[in-house]
N, C-alpha and C positions, 0 to 999 in steps of 0.2 A: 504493500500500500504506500500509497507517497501520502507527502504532508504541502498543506497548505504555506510555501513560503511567503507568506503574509502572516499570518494568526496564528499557521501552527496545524491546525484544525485535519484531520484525517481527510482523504479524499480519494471517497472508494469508486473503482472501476479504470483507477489511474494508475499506472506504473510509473517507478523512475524512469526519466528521461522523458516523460508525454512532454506534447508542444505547450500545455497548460500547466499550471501549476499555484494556480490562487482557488479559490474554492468560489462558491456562487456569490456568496453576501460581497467578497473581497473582490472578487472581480466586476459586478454589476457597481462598486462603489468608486471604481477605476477607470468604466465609459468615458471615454470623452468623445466630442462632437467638434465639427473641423470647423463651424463658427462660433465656437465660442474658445477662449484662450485659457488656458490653467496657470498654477502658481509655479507650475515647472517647466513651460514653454515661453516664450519671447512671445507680446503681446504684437501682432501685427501690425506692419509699417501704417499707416493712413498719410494716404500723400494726397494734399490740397489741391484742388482742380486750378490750372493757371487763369492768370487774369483775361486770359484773349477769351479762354474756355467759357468761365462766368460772362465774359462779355459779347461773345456767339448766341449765347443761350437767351441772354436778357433783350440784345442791342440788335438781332444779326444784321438786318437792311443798314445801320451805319453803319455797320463795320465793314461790308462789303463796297460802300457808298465811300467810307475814307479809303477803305484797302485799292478801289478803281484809280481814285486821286494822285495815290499815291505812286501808284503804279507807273502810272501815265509820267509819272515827274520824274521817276525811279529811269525809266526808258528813254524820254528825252536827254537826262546827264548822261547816261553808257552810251548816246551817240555821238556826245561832244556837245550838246547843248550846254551852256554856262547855269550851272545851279542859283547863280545871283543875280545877273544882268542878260539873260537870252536876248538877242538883237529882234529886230524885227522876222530876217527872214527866216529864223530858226521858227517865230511863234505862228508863221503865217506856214510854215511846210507842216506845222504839229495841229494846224485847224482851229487859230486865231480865227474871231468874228471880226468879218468886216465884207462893208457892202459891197462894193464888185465882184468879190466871188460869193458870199453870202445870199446874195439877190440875183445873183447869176446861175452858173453853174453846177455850186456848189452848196447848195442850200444846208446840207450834213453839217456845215460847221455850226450853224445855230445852236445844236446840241453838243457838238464837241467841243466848243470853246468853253463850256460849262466844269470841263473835265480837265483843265489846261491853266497851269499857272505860273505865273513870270517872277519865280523866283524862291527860295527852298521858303523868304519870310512870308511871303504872301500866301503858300499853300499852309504853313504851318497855323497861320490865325484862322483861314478860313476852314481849317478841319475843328481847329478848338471849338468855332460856332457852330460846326456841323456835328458833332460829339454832344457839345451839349444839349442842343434843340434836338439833337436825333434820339436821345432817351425818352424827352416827353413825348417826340412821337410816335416813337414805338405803344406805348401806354395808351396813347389816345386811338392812334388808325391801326388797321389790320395796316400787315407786309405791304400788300399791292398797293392797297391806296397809298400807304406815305411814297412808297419810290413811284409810283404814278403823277402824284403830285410835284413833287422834288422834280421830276423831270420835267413837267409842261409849266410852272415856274420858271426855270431855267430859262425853256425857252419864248417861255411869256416875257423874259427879261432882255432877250436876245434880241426880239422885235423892238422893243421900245428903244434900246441903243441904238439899232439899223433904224428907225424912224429918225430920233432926237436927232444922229449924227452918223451917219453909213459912213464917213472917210474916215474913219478911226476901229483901229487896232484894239479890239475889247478881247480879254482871256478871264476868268475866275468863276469860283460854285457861288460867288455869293449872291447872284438871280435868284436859282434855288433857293437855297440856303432865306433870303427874306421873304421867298413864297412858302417855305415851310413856316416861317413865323407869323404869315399873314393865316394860312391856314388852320396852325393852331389858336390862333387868338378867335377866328370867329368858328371855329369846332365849341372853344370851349366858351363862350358867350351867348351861342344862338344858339347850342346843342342842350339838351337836355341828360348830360352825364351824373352817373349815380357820384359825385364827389361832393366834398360839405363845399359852402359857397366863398366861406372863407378862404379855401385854399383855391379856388378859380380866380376870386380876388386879386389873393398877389398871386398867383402866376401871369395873370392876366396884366396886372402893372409889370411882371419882370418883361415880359413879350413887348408891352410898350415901349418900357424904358429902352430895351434893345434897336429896335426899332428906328426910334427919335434918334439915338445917339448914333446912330450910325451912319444914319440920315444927314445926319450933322456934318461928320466928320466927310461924310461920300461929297461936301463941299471944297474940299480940297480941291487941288486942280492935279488930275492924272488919276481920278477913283471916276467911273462911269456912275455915277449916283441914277441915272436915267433905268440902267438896268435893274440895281436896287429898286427903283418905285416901279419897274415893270413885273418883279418877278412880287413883289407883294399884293400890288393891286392883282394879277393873277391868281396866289396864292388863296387869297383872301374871297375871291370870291369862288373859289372850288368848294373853299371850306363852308361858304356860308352855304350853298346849297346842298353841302354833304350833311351840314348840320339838322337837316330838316328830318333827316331822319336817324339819327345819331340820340342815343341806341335806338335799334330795333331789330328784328330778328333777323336772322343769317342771309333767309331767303329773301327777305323785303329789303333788304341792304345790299345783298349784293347785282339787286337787280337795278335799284334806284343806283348806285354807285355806278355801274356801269353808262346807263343814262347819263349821268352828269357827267366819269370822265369823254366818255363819247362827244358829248356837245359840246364840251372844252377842246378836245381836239378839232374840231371841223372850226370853230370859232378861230383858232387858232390859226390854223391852215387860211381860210379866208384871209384872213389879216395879212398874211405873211403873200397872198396871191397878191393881195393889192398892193403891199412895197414894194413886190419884183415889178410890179406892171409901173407904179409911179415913176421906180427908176429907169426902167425901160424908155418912157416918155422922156423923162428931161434931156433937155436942149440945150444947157449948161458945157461946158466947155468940159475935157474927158482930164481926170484927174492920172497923175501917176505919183508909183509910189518910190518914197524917196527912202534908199537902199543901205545908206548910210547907221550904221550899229549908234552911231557918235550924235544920232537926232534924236536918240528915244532916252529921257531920265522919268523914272518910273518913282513913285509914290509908294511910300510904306507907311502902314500906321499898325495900330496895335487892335484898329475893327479886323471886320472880314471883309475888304472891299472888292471890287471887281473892278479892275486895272485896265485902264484904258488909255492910249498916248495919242493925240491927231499927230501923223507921221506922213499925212497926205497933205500935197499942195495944188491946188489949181494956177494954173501957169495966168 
C-alpha cells in the first residue's frame, strides 16, 4: 500500500511508484485553474492597452483623419518637399487649391488641398484642433456622418476661397476642421440630445469661443479666413438639418441622414458648376503664375489656419 505524501493517510489500490500519490481530500485541495493565480505561481503579466489602442477604440475617424494628414506630409518630405517652407510649385504638384486648375481641369484639388499642408507648424496646430473637436464628435455623430461632414466642409471651404479669391495658392484641414465646429455647435443646440443643458452650455460657449478666435486671428494677412467662414457656414448648416432628427432611431436617421448628406452634395456640386462657368466667362486678362520659391512668406500662428499666399499677378 502507499501512503499519502501529503497527510500520510493510506491509499489503497495504489502501489509504490503510481503517477498519484496524494489521496482524495489532499488532492481535490490542490486543483488549480489556469485563470486564477496561487500563492506558489507568479501572478500574471497584465500589460496596458497602448494609447493609439484606447484611442482607435474611443476616436477611430480622427485618428485615421490625422493619420491621412499626416501621411500626406510624411510623403511630401521623403520627396524633397521642404518640411518648413514648401515653395509654391512643390504645393501646387501635391494638389494646392487654386483656381485655374481648381475651376479647370482639375476640380480633385478642392478636396485634396484639405489634406495638404505648408509646413510641419501649420499641420501640427491644425491636427491639435482636429484631435480635439474630433472627440466630441465622435460622441455626438455616428462614423459616417462626422467624416461625411468633415469632408463636404472642406470643400464647402474650398469654394468660398475659389469664389473670395481663385488667384491664390490655398492648402490646410482647417475648412473642415471649422465645418466640424459649425456642425457640432448646431447638433448640439437645435438637437434634442439626452445630455444635462448645462454641459451643452459651455460646450457650446467652448465651440464659440473657438470659432470667434480664430476668426480673429484668420485676419492676419496669409491665413484664407474666407475658407474658414466657408467651411463653417457649410458645417453648420448640415448640422442644423441633421439636428432635426438627432436622436432618433437607426432606421429614421439613417435614412433622413442620407437625404441631407445627398442634398448637400448636389448643392454643393451646383455651386462649384457655377464658379467653373463664371471663370470660364471672364474677359479679364489670363493670369500666370509667378514661379519664384522667394515670392511666397507664409503665416504661422498658434490657431489652425488655412494658409493661403496670392503668388498670382495679372500682367
Amino acid at each position: 500500500m502507499a501512503n499519502c505524501k501529503n497527510c500520510g493517510r493510506e491509499l489503497p489500490g495504489l502501489s509504490w511508484g503510481a503517477s498519484s500519490s496524494l489521496c482524495a481530500d489532499c488532492h481535490a485541495a490542490t486543483v488549480t485553474y489556469p485563470n486564477i493565480s496561487s500563492a506558489s505561481s507568479p501572478a500574471p503579466t497584465v500589460q496596458s492597452k497602448s494609447n493609439l489602442a484606447v484611442a482607435m477604440r474611443r476616436q477611430p475617424v480622427t485618428v485615421y483623419l490625422v493619420g491621412a494628414n499626416v501621411a500626406v506630409f510624411v510623403l511630401m518630405v521623403l520627396t524633397g518637399v521642404s518640411p518648413l517652407e514648401p515653395n509654391t510649385q512643390q504645393l501646387l504638384r501635391w494638389g494646392a487649391d487654386w483656381g485655374p486648375l481648381s475651376l479647370g481641369t482639375q476640380p480633385w484639388r478642392m478636396l485634396a488641398a484639405n489634406y495638404l499642408h505648408i509646413g510641419i507648424i501649420h499641420l501640427f496646430f491644425n491636427m491639435w484642433c482636429l484631435w480635439n473637436l474630433g472627440a466630441l464628435a465622435e460622441r455626438v455623430f455616428d462614423g459616417w456622418t462626422y467624416f461625411l461632414v468633415y469632408t463636404l466642409s472642406g470643400f464647402g471651404g474650398s469654394l468660398a476661397s475659389l469664389w473670395w479669391h481663385p488667384a491664390v495658392i490655398g492648402a490646410g484641414a482647417s475648412g473642415a476642421i471649422f465645418g466640424l465646429a459649425g456642425a457640432l455647435l448646431a447638433a448640439l443646440y437645435l438637437g434634442k440630445l439626452p445630455v444635462p443643458k448645462e454641459a451643452i452650455r459651455k460646450t457650446t460657449k467652448s465651440l464659440l469661443l473657438f470659432a470667434g478666435y480664430n476668426l480673429f486671428f484668420g485676419l492676419s494677412a496669409g491665413i484664407d479666413n474666407s475658407a474658414h467662414l466657408g467651411g463653417l457656414v457649410t458645417g453648420f448648416a448640415i448640422g442644423a438639418l441633421l439636428a432635426q432628427r438627432l436622436p432618433s432611431s437607426e432606421e429614421v436617421w439613417k435614412s433622413w441622414r442620407k437625404n441631407v448628406l445627398i442634398g448637400a452634395v448636389l448643392l454643393l456640386l451646383a455651386l462649384a458648376g457655377y464658379l467653373r462657368s463664371r471663370a470660364h466667362k471672364q474677359t479679364s486678362s489670363a493670369v500666370y503664375f509667378e514661379g519664384s520659391s522667394s515670392s511666397v512668406s507664409f503665416t504661422r500662428s498658434t490657431v489652425c489656419p488655412r494658409i493661403a499666399k496670392v503668388c498670382l499677378d495679372a500682367p
